[in-house]
C-alpha positions as CSV (number, residue, x, y, z in Angstrom):
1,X,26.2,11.7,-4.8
2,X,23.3,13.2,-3.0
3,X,23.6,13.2,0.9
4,X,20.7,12.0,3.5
5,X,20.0,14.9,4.4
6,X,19.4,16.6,1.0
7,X,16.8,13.4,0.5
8,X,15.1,14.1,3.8
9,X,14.8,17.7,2.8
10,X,13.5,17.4,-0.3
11,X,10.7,15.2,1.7
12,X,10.2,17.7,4.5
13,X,10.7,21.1,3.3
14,X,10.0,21.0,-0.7
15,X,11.1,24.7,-2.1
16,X,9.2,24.8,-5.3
17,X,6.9,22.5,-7.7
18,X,9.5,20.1,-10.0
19,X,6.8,21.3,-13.1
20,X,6.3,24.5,-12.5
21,X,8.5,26.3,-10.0
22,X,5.5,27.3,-7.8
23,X,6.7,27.3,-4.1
24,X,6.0,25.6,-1.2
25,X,4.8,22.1,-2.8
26,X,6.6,19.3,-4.1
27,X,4.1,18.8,-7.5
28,X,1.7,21.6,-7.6
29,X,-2.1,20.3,-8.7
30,X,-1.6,21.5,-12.4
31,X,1.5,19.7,-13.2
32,X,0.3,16.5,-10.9
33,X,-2.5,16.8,-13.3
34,X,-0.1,16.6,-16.7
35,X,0.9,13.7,-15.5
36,X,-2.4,11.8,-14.7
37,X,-5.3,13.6,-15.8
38,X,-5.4,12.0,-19.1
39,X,-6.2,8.4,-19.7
40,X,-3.0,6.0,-20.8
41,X,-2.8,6.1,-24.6
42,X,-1.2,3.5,-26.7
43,X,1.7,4.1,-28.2
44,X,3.7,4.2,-31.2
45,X,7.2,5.6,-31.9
46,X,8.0,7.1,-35.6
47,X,9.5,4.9,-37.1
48,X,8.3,2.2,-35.3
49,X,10.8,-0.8,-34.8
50,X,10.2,-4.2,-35.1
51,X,10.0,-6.1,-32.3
52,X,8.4,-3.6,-30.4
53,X,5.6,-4.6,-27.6
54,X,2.5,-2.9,-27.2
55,X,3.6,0.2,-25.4
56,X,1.1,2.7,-23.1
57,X,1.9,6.0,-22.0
58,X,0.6,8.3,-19.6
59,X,1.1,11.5,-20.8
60,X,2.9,13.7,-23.2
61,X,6.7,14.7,-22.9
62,X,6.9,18.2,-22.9
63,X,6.6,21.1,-20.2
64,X,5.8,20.1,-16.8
65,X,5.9,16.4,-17.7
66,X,9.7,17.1,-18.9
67,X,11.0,18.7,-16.2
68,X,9.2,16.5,-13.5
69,X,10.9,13.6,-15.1
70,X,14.6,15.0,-15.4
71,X,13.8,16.5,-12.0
72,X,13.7,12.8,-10.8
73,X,16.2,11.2,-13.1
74,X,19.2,13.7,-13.0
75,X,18.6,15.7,-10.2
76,X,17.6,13.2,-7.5
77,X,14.1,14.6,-6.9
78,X,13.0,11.4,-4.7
79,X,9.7,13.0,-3.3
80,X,8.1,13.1,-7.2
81,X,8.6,8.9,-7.2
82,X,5.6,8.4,-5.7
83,X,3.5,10.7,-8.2
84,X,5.2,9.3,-10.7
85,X,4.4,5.6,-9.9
86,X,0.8,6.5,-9.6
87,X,1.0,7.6,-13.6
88,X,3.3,4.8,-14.3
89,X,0.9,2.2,-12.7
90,X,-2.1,3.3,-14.9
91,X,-0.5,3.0,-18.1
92,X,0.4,-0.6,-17.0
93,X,-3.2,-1.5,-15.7
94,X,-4.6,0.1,-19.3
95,X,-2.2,-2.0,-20.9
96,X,-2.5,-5.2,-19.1
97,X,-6.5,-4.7,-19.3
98,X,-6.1,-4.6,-23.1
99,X,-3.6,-7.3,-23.5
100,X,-6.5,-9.6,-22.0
101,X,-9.2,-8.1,-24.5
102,X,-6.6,-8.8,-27.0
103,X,-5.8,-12.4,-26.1
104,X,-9.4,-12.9,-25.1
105,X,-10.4,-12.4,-28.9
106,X,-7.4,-14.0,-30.7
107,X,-8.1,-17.5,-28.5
108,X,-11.8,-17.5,-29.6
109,X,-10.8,-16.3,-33.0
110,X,-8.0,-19.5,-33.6
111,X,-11.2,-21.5,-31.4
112,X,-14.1,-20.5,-33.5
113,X,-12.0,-21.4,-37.0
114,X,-11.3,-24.5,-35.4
115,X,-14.5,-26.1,-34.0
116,X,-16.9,-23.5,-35.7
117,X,-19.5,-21.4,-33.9
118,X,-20.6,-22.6,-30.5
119,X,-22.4,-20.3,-27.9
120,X,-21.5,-18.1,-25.1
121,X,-22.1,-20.1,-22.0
122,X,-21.5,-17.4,-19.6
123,X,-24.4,-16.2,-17.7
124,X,-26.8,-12.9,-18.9
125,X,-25.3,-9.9,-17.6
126,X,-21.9,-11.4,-16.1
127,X,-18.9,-9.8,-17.7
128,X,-15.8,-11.4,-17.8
129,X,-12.8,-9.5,-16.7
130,X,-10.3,-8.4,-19.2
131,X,-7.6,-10.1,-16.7
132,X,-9.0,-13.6,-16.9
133,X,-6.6,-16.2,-17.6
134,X,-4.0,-13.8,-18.3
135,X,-2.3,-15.0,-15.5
136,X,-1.7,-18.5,-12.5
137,X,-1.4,-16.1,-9.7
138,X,-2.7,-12.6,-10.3
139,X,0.4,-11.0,-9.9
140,X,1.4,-8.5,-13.0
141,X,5.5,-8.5,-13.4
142,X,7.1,-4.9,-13.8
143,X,10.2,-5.0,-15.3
144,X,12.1,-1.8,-15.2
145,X,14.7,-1.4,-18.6
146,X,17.8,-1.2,-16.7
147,X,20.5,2.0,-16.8
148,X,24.3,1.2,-17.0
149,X,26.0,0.6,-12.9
150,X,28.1,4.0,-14.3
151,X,25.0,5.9,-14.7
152,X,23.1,4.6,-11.6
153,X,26.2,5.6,-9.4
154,X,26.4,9.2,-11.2
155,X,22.9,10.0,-10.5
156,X,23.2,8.1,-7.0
157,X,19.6,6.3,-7.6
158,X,17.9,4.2,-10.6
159,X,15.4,6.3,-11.6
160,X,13.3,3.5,-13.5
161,X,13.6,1.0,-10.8
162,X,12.4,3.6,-7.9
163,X,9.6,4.6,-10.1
164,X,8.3,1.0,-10.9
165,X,8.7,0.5,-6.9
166,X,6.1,3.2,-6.9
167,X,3.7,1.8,-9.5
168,X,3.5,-1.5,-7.9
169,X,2.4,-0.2,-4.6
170,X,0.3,1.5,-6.0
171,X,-1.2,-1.1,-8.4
172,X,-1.2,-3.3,-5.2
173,X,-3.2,-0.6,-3.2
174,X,-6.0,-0.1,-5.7
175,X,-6.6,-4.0,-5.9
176,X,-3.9,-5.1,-8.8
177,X,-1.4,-8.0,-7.5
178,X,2.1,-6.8,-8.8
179,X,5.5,-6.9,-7.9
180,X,9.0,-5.2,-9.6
181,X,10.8,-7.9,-10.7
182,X,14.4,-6.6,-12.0
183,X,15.7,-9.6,-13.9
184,X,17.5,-7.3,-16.6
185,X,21.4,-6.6,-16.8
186,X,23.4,-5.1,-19.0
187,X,25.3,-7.7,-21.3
188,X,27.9,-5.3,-22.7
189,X,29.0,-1.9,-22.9
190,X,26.8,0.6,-24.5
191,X,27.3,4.0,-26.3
192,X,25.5,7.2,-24.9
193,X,22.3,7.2,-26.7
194,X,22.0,11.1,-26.7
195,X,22.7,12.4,-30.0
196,X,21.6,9.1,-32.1
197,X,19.3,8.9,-34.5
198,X,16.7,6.0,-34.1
199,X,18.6,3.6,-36.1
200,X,21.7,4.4,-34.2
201,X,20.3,3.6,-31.1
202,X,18.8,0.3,-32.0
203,X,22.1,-0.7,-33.8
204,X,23.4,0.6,-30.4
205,X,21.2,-1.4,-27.8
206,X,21.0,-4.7,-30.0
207,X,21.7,-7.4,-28.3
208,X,22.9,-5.6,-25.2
209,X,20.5,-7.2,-22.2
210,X,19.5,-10.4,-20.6
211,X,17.8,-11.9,-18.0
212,X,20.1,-12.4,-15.3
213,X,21.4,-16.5,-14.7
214,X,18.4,-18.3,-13.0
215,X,16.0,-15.2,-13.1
216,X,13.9,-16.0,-15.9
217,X,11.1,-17.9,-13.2
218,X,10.9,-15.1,-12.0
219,X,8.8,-14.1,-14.9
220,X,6.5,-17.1,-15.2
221,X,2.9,-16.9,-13.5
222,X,1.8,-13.7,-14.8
223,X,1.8,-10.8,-17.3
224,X,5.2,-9.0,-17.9
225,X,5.2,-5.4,-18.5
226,X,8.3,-3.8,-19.1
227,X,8.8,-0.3,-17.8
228,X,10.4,2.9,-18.1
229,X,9.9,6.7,-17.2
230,X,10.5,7.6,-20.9
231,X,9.9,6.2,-24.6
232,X,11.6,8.3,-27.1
233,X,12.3,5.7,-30.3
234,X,11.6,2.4,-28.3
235,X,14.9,1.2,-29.2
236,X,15.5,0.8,-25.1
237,X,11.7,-1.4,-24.6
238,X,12.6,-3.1,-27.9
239,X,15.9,-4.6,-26.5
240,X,13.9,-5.4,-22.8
241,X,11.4,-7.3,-25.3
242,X,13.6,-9.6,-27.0
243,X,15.9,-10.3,-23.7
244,X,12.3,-11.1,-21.8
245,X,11.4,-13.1,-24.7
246,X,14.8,-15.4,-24.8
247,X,14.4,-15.7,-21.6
248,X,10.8,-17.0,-21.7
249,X,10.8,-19.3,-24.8
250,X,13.7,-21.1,-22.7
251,X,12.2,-21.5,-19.8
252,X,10.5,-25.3,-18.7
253,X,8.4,-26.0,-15.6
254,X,9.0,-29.4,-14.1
255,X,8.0,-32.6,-15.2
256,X,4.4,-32.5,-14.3
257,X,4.0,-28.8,-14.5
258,X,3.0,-26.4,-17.3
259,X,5.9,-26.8,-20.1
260,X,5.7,-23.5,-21.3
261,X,4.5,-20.2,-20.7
262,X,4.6,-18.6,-24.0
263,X,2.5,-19.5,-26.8
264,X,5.1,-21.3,-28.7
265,X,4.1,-25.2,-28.2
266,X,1.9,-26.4,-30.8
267,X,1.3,-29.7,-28.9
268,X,-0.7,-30.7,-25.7
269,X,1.0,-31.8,-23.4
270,X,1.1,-31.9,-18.9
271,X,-2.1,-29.9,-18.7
272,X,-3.5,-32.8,-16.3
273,X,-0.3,-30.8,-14.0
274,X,-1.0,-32.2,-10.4
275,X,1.6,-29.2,-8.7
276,X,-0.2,-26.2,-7.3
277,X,0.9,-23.7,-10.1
278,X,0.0,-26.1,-12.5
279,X,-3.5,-26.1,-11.0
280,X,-3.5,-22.6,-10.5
281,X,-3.0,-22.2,-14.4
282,X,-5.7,-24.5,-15.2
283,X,-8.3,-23.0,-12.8
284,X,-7.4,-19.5,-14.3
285,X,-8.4,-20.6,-17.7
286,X,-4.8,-20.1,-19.1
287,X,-4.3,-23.8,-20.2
288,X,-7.4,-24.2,-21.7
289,X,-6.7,-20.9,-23.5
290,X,-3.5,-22.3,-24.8
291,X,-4.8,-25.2,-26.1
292,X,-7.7,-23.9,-27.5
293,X,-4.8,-21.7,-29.5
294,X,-2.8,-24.3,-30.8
295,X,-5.8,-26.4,-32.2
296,X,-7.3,-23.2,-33.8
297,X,-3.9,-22.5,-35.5
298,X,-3.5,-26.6,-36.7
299,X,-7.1,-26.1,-37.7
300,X,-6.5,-23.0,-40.1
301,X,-2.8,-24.3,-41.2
302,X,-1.1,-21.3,-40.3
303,X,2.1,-22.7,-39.6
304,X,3.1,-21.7,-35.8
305,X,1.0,-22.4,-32.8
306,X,-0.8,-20.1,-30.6
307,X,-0.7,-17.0,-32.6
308,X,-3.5,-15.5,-33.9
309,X,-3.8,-12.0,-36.7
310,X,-5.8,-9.8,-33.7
311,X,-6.8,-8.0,-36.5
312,X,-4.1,-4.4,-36.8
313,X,-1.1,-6.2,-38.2
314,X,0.2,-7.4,-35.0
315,X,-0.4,-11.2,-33.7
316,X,-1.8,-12.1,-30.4
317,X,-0.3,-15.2,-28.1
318,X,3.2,-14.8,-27.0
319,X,3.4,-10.9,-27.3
320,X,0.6,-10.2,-25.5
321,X,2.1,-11.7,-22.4
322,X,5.0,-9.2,-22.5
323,X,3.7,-5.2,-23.3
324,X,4.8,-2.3,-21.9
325,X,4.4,1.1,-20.2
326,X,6.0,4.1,-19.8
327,X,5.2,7.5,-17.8
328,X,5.4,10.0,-21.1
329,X,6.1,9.3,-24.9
330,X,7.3,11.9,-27.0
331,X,4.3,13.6,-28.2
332,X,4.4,12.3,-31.9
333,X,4.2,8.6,-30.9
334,X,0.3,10.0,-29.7
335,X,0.0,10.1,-33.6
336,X,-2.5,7.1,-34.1
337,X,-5.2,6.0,-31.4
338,X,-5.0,2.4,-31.3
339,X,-7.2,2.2,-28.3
């Protein structure tokens, strides 16, 4: 396990650029680039599995990007957190941005099938933020995919936790609410995914995580995006996804609160919520929105409420309150531009 004083020296006295080698600078301005020059990209692993949330990257694996990461991850460089949060936090604002566009259109898609055409009552020239509704307090959720308590004590830090530390200062300092909320745990023991193939590793992870007892409110009142430095097959955010989304479809608000914050309930009912979250929700626009879903869906016959075909195979509603974002994807899941 590391000692202080290698930590505090890495912080003081950096010998050479974890991307390059240059000396004298903890990430030179090429490699820092790598990392966040791009814009987040949607992406897709090959083959993709089901399941799988809408995933953003912020750069390619390979070259600086790789040995940045395992830099941070195996070798304990603590210094490259912060440069790593600030790539981590844009993929999770691009993908929480177009989780609202998403949502935003399905709602008025199941409301327009529904009740027919009616007009835009917003004023001339007033756009409405991607983020409306989305959420009862403005706060985005990161959820860091957790790493076995063996691994976290070899490495002698949690790699995807101290990242998504990062990100959510940093989210927080350029005027996004958010907050790392590490509700994950590891059910049972795992294999060691190196050296399986992707259906090896999803056979391996399945079924593997939960939300800890009590934990899932933790969740409720905003957007969840899972995170992690790294996306290979996305047999790791795929597990996170269907743990988070137990964990929400089983989750109740009181009596006169909100019953549910997924898209699942087909029926109105508490929307008149007197408590202050429930009011919260209904000033946000969420509870309208969730509504306007279900009698959209009852309207077309589509069978479950809420969800609406967002027009690329996928359906808007409850998965577009959990997505997810990574640092780097491998660089074939750049493949197709969903953006």
């Amino acid at each position: 396990m590391r000692g202080w004083w290698q930590d505090l020296t890495d912080l003081v006295l950096p010998a050479e650029c974890a991307g390059c080698g240059r000396s004298r600078t903890v990430l030179c301005p090429e490699c820092r680039a790598a990392l966040t020059g791009a814009a987040p990209r949607r992406v897709t692993p090959v083959p993709e599995p089901a399941g799988l949330p809408v995933v953003h990257a912020a750069a390619r694996y390979g070259d600086a990007v790789r040995a940045v990461l395992l830099a941070h991850k195996e070798r304990g460089a603590l210094a490259l957190a912060a440069p790593l949060g600030a790539a981590l936090a844009g993929a999770v604002r691009t993908g929480v941005l177009e989780a609202g566009t998403r949502a935003e259109r399905g709602v008025r898609a199941g409301s327009a099938a529904a009740t027919g055409p009616r007009s835009d009552t917003r004023r001339p020239g007033v756009a409405r933020s991607p983020e409306a509704g989305l959420s009862a307090d403005g706060a985005v959720r990161l959820v860091p995919v957790p790493s076995s308590r063996g691994v976290v004590r070899a490495r002698g830090h949690d790699p995807a936790r101290r990242v998504a530390l990062a990100a959510a200062g940093e989210l927080r300092r350029t005027g996004t609410p958010a907050r790392v909320v590490a509700v994950l745990r590891q059910g049972r023991a795992v294999a060691d995914q190196s050296g399986l193939n992707s259906r090896q590793r999803l056979a391996n992870l399945a079924g593997a995580l939960a939300v800890a007892p009590g934990a899932a409110r933790l969740l409720s009142g905003g957007p969840v995006v899972l995170v992690d430095d790294l996306m290979t097959t996305g047999a790791s955010l795929r597990e996170a996804a269907r743990a988070v989304r137990v964990a929400l479809a089983g989750l109740r608000y009181a009596d006169d609160d909100v019953k549910t914050i997924v898209y699942a309930a087909g029926t109105r009912e508490g929307t008149e919520g007197r408590t202050p979250s429930a009011q919260r929700m209904r000033r946000s626009g969420l509870v309208g929105r969730i509504e306007e879903a279900a009698e959209g869906e009852r309207g077309r016959g589509r069978g479950e409420a809420g969800r609406v075909d967002d027009g690329d195979g996928r359906r808007t509603g409850r998965d577009h309150l959990v997505c997810a974002a990574v640092v780097a994807a491998t660089p074939d899941s750049f493949g197709t531009n969903r953006n």
